[in-house]
N, C-alpha and C positions, 0 to 999 in steps of 0.2 A: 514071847510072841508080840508081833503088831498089830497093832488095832485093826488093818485091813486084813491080816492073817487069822484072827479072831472073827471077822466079821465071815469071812469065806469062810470054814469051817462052821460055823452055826448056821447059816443059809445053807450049806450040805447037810447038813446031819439034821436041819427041822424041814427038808426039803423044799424049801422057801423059791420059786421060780422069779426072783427080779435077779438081774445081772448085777454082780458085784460093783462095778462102776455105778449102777445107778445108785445103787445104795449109802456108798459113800460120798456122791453129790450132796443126799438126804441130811446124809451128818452133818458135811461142812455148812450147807444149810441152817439146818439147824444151831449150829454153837454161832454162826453169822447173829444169829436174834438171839443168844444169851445161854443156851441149850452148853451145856458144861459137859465133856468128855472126861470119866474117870478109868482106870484098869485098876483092878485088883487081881492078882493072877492072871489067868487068865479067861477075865471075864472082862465085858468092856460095857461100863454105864454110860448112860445117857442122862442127865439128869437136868429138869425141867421147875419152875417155881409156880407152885398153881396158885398160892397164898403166902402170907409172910410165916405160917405155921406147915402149911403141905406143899412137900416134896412129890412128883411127879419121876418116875422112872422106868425105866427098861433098858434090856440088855441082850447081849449079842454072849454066846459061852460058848467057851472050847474047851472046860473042864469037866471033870467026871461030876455027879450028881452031887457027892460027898463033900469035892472041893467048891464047886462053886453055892451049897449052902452056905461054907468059912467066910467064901467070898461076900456074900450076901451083906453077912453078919457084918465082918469089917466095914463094908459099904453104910449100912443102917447106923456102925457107931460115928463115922465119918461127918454123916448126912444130921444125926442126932449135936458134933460138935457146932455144924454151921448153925447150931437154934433150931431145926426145923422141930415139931413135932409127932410127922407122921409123915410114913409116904407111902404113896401108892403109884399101882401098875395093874394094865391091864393083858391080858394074853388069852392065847385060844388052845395052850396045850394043858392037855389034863394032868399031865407026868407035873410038869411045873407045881399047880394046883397042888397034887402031892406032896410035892416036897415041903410051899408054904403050911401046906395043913399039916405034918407030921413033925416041925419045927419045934426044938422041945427048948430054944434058948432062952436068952438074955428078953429078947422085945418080944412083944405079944403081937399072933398074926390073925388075919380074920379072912377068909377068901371067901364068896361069892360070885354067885354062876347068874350070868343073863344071857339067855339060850346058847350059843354056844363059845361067849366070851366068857373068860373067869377073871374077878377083880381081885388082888391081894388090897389089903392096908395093914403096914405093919405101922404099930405105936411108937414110939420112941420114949 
């Protein structure tokens, strides 16, 4: 899949109302100031530098629950080669939440709820 075909299935399926075009202004936007576009599967990162040790991300997913935890993982070992120590994201779906809290792998994950945002950090 393509990044803007990723991105259109995940604004359907989290029923997200901004238009597909605007969103991918967003992106290009963003990697314009430094913001790094990865795909694993088919999931598609966003990956931001908040410190020389934390990773900043989020993502756009057109895979089923199971795959894109894989994808995750790949992502965290990726992000773990560039040096980072840790990263984090934040989001407003509870399912999400879930899945970082029931994560039985490799990095250790911590998520936390501020009324109706949830913060993941995974360790590296």
């Amino acid at each position: 899949m393509t990044p803007r075909e990723i991105v259109q299935i995940d604004l359907q399926k989290t029923g997200v109302d901004i238009p597909l075009n605007r969103v991918m202004a967003g992106l290009n936007q963003m990697t314009e100031r430094g913001a790094k576009l990865l795909q694993e599967g088919n999931t598609l990162f966003v990956l931001t530098i908040r410190s020389k040790d934390v990773a900043e991300f989020h993502l756009f997913n057109a895979d089923n629950p199971n795959q894109l935890v894989q994808n995750v993982e790949k992502f965290a070992k990726l992000v773990k080669q560039l040096g980072f120590k840790k990263m984090v994201t934040d989001f407003d779906n509870p399912k999400l939440a879930g899945l970082f809290e029931r994560y039985q792998g490799e990095f250790k994950t911590k998520v936390t709820q501020e009324g109706d945002k949830y913060i993941a950090e995974v360790t590296l």
